[in-house]
PDB file with one MODEL, atoms N, CA, C and O in Angstrom:
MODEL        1
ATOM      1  N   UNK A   1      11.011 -18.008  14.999  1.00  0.00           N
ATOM      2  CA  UNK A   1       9.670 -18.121  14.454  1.00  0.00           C
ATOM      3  C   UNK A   1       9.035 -16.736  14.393  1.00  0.00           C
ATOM      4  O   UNK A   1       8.866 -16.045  15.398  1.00  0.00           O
ATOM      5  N   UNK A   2       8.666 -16.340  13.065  1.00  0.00           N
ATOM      6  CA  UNK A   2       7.513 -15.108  13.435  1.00  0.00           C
ATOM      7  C   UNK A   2       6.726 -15.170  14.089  1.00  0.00           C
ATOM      8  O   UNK A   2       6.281 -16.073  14.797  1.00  0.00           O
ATOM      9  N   UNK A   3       6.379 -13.855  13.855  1.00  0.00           N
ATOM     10  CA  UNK A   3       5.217 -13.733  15.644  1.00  0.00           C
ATOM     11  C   UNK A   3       4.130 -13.129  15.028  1.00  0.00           C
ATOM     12  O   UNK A   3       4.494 -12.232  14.267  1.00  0.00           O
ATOM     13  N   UNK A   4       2.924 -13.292  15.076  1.00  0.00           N
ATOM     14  CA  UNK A   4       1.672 -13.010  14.594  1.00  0.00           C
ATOM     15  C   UNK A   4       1.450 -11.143  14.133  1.00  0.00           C
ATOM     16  O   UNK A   4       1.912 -10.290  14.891  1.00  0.00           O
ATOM     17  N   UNK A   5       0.938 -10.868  13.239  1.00  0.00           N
ATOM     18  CA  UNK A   5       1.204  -9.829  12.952  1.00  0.00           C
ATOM     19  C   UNK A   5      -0.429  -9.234  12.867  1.00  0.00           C
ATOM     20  O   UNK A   5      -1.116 -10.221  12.598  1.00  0.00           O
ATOM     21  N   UNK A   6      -1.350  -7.966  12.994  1.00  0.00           N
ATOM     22  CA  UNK A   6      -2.395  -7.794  12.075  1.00  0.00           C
ATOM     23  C   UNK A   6      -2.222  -6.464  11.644  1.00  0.00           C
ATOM     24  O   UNK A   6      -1.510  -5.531  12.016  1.00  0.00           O
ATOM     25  N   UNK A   7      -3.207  -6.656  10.611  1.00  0.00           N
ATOM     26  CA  UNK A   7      -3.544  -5.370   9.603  1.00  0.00           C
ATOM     27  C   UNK A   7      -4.731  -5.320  10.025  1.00  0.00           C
ATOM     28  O   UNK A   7      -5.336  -6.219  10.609  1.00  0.00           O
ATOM     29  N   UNK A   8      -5.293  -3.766   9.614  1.00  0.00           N
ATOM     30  CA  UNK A   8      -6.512  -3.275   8.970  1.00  0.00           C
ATOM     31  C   UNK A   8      -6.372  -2.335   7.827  1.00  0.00           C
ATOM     32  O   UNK A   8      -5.839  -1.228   7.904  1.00  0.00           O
ATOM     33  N   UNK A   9      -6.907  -2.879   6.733  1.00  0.00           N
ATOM     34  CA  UNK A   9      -6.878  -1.742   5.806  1.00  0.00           C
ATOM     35  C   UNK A   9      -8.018  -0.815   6.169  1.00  0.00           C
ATOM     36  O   UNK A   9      -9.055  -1.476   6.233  1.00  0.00           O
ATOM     37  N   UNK A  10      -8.230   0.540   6.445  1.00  0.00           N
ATOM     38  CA  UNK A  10      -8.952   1.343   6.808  1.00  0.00           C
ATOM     39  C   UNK A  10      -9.978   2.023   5.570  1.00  0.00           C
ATOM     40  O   UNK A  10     -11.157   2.371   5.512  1.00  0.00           O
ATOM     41  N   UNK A  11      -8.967   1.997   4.759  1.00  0.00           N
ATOM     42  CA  UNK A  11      -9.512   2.834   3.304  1.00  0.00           C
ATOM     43  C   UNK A  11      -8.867   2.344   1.995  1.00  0.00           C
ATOM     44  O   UNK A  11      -7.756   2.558   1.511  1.00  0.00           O
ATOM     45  N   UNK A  12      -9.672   1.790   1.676  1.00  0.00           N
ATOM     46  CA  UNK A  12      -9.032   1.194  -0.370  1.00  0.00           C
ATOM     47  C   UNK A  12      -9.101   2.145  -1.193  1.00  0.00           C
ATOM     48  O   UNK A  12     -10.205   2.477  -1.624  1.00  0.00           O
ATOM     49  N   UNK A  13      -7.568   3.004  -1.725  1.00  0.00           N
ATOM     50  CA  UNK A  13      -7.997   4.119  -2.518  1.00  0.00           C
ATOM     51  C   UNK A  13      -7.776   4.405  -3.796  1.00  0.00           C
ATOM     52  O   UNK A  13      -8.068   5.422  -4.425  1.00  0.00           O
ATOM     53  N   UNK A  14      -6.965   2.939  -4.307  1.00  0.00           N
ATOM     54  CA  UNK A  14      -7.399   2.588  -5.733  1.00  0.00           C
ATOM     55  C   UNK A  14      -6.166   1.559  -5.839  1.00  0.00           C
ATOM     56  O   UNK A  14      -5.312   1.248  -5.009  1.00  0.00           O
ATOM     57  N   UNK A  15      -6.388   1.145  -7.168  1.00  0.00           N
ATOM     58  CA  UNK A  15      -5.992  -0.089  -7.669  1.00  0.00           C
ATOM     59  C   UNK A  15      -4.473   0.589  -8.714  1.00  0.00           C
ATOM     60  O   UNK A  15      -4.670   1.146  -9.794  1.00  0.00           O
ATOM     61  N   UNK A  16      -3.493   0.456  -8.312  1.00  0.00           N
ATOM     62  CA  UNK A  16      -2.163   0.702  -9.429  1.00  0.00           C
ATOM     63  C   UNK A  16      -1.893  -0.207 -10.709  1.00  0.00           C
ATOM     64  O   UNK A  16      -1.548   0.308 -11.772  1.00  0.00           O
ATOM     65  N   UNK A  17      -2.079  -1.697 -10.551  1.00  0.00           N
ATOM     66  CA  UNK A  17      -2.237  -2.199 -11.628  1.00  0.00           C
ATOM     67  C   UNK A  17      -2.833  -3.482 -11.263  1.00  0.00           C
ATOM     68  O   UNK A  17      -3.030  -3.725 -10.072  1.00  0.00           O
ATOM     69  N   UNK A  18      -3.149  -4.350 -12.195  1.00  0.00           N
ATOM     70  CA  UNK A  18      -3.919  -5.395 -11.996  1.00  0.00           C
ATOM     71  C   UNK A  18      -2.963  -6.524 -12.708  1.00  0.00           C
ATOM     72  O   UNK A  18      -2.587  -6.484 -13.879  1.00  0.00           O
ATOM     73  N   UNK A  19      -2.618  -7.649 -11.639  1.00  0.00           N
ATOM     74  CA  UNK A  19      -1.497  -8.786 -11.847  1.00  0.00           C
ATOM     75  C   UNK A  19      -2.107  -9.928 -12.656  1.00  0.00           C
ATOM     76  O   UNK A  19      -3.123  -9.951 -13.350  1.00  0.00           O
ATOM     77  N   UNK A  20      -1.175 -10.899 -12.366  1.00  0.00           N
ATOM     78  CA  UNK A  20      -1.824 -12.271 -12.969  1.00  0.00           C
ATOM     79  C   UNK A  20      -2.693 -13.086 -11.504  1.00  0.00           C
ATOM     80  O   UNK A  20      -2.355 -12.922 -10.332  1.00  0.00           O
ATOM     81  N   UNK A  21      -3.627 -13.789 -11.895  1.00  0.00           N
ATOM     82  CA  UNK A  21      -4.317 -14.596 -10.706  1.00  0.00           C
ATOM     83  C   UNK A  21      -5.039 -13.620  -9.631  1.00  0.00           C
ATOM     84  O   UNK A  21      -5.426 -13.888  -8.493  1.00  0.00           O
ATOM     85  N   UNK A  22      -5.092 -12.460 -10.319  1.00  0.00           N
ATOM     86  CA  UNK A  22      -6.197 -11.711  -9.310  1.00  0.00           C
ATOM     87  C   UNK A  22      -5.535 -10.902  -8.151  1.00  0.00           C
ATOM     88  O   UNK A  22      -6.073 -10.233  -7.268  1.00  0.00           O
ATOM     89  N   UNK A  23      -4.231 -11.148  -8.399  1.00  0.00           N
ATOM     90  CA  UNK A  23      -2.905 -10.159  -7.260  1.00  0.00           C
ATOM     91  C   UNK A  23      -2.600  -8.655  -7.627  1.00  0.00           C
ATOM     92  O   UNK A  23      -1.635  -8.324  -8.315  1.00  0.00           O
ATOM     93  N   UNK A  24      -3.733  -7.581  -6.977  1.00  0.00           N
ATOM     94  CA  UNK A  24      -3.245  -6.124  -7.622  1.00  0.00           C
ATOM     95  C   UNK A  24      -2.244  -5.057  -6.771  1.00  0.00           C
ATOM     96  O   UNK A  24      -2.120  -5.063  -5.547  1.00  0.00           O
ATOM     97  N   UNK A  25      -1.574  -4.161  -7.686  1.00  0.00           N
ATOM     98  CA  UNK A  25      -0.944  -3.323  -6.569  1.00  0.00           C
ATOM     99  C   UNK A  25      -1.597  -2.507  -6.348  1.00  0.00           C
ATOM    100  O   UNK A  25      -1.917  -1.976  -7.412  1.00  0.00           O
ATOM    101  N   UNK A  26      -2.155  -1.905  -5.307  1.00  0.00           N
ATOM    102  CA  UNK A  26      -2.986  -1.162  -4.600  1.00  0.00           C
ATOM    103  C   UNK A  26      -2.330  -0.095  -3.576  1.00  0.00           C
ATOM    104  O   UNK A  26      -1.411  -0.370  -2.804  1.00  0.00           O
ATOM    105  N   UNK A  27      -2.777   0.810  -3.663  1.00  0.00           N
ATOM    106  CA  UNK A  27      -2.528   2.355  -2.720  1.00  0.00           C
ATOM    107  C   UNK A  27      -3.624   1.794  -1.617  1.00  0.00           C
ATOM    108  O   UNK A  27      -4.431   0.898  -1.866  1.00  0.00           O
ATOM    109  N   UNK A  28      -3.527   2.369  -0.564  1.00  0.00           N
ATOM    110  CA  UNK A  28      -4.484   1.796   0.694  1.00  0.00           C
ATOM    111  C   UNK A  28      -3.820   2.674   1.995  1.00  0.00           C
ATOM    112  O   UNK A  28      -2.698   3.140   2.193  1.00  0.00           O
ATOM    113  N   UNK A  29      -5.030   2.663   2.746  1.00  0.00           N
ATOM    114  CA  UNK A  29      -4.682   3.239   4.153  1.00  0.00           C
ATOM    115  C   UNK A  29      -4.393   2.187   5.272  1.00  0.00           C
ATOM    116  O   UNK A  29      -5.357   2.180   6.038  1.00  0.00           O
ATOM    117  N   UNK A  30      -3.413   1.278   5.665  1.00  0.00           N
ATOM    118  CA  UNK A  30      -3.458   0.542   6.562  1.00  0.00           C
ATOM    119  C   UNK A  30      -3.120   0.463   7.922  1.00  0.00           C
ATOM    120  O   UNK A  30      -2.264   1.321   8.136  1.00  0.00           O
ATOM    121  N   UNK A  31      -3.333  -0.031   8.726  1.00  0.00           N
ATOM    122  CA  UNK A  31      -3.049   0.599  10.073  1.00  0.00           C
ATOM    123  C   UNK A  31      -2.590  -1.065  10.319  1.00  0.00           C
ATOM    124  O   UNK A  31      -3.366  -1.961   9.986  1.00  0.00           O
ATOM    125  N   UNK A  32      -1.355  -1.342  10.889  1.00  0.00           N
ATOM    126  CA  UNK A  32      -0.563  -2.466  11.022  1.00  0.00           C
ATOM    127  C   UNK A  32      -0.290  -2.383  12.739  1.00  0.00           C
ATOM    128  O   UNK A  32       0.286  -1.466  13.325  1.00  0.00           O
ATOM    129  N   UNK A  33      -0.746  -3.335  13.206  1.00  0.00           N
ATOM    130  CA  UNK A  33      -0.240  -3.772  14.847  1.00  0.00           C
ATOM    131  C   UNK A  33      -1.468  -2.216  15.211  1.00  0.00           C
ATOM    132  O   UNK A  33      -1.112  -1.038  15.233  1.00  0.00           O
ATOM    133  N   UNK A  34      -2.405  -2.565  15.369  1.00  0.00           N
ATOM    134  CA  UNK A  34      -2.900  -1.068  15.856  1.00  0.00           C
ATOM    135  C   UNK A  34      -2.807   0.256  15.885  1.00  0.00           C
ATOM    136  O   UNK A  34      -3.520   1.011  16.546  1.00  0.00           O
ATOM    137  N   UNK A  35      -1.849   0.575  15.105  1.00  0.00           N
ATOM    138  CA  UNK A  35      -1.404   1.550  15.364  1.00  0.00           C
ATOM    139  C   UNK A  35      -1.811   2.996  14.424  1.00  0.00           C
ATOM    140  O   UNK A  35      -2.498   2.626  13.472  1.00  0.00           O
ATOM    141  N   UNK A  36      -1.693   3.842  14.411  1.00  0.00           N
ATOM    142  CA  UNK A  36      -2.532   5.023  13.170  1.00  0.00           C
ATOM    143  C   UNK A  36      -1.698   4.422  12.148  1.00  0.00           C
ATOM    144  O   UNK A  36      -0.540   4.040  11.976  1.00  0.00           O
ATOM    145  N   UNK A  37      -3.345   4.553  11.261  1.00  0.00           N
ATOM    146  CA  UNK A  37      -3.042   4.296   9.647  1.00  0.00           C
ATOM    147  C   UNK A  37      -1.993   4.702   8.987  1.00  0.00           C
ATOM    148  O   UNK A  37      -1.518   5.568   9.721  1.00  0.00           O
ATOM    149  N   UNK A  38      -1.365   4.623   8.102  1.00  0.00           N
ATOM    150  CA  UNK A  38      -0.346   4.947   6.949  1.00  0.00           C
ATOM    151  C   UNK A  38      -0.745   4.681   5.304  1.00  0.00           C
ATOM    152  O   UNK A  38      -1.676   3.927   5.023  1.00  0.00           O
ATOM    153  N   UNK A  39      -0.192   5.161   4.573  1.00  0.00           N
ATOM    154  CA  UNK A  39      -0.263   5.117   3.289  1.00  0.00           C
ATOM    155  C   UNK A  39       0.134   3.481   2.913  1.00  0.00           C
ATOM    156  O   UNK A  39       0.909   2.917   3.686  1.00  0.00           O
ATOM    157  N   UNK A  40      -0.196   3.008   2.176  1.00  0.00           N
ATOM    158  CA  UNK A  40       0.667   1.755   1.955  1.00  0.00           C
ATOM    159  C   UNK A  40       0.369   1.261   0.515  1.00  0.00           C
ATOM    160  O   UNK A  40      -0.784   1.272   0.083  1.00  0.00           O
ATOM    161  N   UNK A  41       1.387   0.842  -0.199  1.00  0.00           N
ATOM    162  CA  UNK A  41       1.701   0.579  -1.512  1.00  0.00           C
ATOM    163  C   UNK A  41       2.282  -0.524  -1.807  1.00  0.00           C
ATOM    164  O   UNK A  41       3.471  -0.700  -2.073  1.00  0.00           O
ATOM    165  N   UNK A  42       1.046  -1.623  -1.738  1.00  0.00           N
ATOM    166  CA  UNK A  42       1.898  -3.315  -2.083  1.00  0.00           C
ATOM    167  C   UNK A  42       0.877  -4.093  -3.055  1.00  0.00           C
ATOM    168  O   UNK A  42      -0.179  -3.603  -3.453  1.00  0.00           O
ATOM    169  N   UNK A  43       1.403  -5.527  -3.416  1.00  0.00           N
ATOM    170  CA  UNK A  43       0.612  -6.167  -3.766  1.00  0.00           C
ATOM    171  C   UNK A  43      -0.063  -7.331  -2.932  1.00  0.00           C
ATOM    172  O   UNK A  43       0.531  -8.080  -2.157  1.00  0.00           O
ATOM    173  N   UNK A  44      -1.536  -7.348  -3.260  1.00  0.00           N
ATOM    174  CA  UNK A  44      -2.567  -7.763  -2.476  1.00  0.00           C
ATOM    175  C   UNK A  44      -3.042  -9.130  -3.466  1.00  0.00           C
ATOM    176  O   UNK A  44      -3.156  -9.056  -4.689  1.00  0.00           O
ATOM    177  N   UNK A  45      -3.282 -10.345  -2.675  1.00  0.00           N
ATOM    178  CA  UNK A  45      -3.951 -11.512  -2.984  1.00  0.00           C
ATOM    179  C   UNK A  45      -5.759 -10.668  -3.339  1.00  0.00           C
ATOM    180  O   UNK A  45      -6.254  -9.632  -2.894  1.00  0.00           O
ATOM    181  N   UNK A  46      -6.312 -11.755  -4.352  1.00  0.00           N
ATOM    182  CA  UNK A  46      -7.597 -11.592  -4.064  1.00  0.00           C
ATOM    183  C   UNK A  46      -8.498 -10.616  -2.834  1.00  0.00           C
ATOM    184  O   UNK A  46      -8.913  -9.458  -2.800  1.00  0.00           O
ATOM    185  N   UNK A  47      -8.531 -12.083  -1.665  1.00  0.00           N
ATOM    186  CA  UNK A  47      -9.033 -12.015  -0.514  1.00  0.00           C
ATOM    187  C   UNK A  47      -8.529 -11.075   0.827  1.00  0.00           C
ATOM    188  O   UNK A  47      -8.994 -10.755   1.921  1.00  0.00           O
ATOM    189  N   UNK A  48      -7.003 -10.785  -0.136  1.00  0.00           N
ATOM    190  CA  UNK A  48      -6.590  -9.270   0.744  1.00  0.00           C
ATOM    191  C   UNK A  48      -5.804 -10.287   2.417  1.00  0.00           C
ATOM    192  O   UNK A  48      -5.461 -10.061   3.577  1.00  0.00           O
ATOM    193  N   UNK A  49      -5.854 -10.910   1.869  1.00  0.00           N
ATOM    194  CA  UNK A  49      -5.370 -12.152   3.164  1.00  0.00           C
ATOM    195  C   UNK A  49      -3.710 -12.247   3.351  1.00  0.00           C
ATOM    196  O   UNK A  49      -3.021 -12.052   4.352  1.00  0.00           O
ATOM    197  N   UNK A  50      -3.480 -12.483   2.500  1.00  0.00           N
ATOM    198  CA  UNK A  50      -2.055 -12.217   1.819  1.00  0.00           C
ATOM    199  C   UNK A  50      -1.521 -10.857   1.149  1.00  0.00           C
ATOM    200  O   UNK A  50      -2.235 -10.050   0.554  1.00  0.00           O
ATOM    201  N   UNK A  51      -0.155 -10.753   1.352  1.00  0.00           N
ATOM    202  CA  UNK A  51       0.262  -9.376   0.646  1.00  0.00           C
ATOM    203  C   UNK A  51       1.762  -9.681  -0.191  1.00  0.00           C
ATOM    204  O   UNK A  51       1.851 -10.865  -0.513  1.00  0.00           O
ATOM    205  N   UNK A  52       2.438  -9.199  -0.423  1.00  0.00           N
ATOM    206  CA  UNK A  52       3.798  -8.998  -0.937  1.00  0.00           C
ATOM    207  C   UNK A  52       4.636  -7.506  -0.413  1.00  0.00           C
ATOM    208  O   UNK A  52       4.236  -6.757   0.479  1.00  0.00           O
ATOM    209  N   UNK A  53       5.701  -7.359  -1.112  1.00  0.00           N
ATOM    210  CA  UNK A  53       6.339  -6.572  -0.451  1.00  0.00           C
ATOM    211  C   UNK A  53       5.990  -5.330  -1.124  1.00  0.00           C
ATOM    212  O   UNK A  53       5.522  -5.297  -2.262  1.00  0.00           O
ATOM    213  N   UNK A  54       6.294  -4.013  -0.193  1.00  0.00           N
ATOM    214  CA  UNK A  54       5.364  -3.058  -0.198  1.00  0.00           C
ATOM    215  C   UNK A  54       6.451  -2.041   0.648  1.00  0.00           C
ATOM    216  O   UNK A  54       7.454  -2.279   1.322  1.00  0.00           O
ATOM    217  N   UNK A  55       5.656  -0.645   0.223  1.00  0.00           N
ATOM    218  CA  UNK A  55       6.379   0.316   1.182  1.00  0.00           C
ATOM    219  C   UNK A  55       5.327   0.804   1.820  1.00  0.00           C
ATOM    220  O   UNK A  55       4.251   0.325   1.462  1.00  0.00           O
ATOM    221  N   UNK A  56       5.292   1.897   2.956  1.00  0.00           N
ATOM    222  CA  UNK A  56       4.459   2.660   3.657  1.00  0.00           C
ATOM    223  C   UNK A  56       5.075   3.749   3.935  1.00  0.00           C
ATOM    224  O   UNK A  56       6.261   3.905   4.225  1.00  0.00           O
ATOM    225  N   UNK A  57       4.004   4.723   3.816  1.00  0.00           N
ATOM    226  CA  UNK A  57       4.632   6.237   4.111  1.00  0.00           C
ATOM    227  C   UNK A  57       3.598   7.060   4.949  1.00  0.00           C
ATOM    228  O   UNK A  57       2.390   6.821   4.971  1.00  0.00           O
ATOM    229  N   UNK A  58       3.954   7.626   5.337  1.00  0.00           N
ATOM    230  CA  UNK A  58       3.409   8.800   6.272  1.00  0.00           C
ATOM    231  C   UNK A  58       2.385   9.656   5.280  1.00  0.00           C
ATOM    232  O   UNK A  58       2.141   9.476   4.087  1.00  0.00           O
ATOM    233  N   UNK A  59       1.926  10.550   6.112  1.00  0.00           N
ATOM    234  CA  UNK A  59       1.493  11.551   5.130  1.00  0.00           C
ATOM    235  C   UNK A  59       2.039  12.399   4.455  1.00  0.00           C
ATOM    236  O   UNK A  59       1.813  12.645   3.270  1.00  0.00           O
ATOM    237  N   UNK A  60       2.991  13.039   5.337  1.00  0.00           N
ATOM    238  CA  UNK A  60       4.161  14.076   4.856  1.00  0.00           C
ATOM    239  C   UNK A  60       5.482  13.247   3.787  1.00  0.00           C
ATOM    240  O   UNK A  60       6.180  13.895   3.007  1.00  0.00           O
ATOM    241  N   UNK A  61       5.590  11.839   3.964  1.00  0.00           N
ATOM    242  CA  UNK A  61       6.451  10.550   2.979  1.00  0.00           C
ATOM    243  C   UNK A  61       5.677  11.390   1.949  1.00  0.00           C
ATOM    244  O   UNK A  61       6.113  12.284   1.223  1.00  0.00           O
ATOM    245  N   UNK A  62       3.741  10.630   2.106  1.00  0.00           N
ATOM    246  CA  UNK A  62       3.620  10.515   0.567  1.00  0.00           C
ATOM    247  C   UNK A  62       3.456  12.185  -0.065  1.00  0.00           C
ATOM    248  O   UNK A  62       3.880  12.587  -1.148  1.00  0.00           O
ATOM    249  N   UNK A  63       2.761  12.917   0.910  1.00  0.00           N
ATOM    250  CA  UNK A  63       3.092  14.271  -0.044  1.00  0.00           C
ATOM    251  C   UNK A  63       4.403  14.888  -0.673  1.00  0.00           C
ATOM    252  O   UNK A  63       4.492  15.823  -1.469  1.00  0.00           O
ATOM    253  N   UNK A  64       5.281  14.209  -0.172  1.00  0.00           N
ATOM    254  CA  UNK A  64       6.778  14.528  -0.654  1.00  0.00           C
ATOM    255  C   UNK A  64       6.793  13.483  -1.821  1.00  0.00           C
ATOM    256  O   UNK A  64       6.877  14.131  -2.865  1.00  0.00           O
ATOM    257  N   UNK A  65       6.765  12.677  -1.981  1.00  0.00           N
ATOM    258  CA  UNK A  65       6.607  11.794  -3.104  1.00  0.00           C
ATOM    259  C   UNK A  65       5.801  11.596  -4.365  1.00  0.00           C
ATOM    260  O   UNK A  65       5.892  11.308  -5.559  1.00  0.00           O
ATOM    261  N   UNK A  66       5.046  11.884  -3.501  1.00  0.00           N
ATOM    262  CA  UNK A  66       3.801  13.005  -5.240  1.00  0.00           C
ATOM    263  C   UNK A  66       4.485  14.610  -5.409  1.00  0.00           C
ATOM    264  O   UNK A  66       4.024  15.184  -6.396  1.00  0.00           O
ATOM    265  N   UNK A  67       5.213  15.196  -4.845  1.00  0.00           N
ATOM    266  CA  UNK A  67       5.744  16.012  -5.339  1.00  0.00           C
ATOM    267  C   UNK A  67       6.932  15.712  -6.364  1.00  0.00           C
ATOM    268  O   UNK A  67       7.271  16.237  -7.425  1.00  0.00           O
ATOM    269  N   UNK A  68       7.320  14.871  -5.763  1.00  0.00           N
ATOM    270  CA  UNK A  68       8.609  14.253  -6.592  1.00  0.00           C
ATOM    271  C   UNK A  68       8.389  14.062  -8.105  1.00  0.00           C
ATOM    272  O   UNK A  68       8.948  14.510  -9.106  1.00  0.00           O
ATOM    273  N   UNK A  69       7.096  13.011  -7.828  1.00  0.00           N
ATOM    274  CA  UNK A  69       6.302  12.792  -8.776  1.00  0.00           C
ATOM    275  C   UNK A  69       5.682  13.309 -10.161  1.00  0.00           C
ATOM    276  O   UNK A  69       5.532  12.649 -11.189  1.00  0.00           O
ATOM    277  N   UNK A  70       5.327  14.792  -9.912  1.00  0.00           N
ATOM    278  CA  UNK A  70       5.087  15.778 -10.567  1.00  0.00           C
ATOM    279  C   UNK A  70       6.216  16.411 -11.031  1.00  0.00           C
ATOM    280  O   UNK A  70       6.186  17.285 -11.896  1.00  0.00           O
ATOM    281  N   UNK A  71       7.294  15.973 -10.446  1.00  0.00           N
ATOM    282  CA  UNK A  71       8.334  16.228 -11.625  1.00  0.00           C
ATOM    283  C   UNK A  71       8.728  15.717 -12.661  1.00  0.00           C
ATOM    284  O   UNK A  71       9.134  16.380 -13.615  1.00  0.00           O
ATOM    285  N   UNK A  72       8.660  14.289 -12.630  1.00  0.00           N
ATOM    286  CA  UNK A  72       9.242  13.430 -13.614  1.00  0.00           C
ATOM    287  C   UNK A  72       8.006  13.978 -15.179  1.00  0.00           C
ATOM    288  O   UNK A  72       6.795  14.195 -15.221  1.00  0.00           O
ATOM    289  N   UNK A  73       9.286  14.024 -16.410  1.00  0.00           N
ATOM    290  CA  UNK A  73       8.348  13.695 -17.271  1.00  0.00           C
ATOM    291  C   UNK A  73       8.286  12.016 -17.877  1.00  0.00           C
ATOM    292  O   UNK A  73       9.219  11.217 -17.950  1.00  0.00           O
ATOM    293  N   UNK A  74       6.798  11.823 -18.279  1.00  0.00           N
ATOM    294  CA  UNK A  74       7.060  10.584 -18.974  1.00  0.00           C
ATOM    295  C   UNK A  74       7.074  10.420 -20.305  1.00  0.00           C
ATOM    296  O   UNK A  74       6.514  11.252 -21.020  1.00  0.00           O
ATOM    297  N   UNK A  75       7.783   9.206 -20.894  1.00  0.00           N
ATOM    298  CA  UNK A  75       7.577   9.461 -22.618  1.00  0.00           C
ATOM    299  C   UNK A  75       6.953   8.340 -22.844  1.00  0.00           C
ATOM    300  O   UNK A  75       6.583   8.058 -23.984  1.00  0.00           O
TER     301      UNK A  75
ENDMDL
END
């Protein structure tokens, strides 16, 4: 059986895209089981109650990853 889990999202720092039924993927600062915040990149219910699957990164993750980032071109 799972075992009870909590979040706090600390900081909402924008919206990546907007789903069907009000489910967006969202960038966010969350801090999971108490612990210092992290970057986190999932999709969120409405009420933020519910989530989907998602990654989390550090600070030094995501600054390496927006570097990455700034490489790609897009067409």
């Amino acid at each position: 059986m799972a075992e009870d889990f909590s979040f706090e999202i600390v900081k909402k720092i924008g919206t990546v895209a907007e789903g069907k039924g009000g489910w967006n993927i969202e960038l966010n600062l969350v801090s999971w089981g108490g612990r210092p915040a992290k970057y986190d990149l999932r999709s969120w219910s409405p009420d933020h109650q519910k989530m989907g699957k998602g990654s989390t990164f550090s600070k030094d993750e995501l600054i390496s990853l927006k570097k990455l980032l700034d490489t790609i071109q897009i067409e």
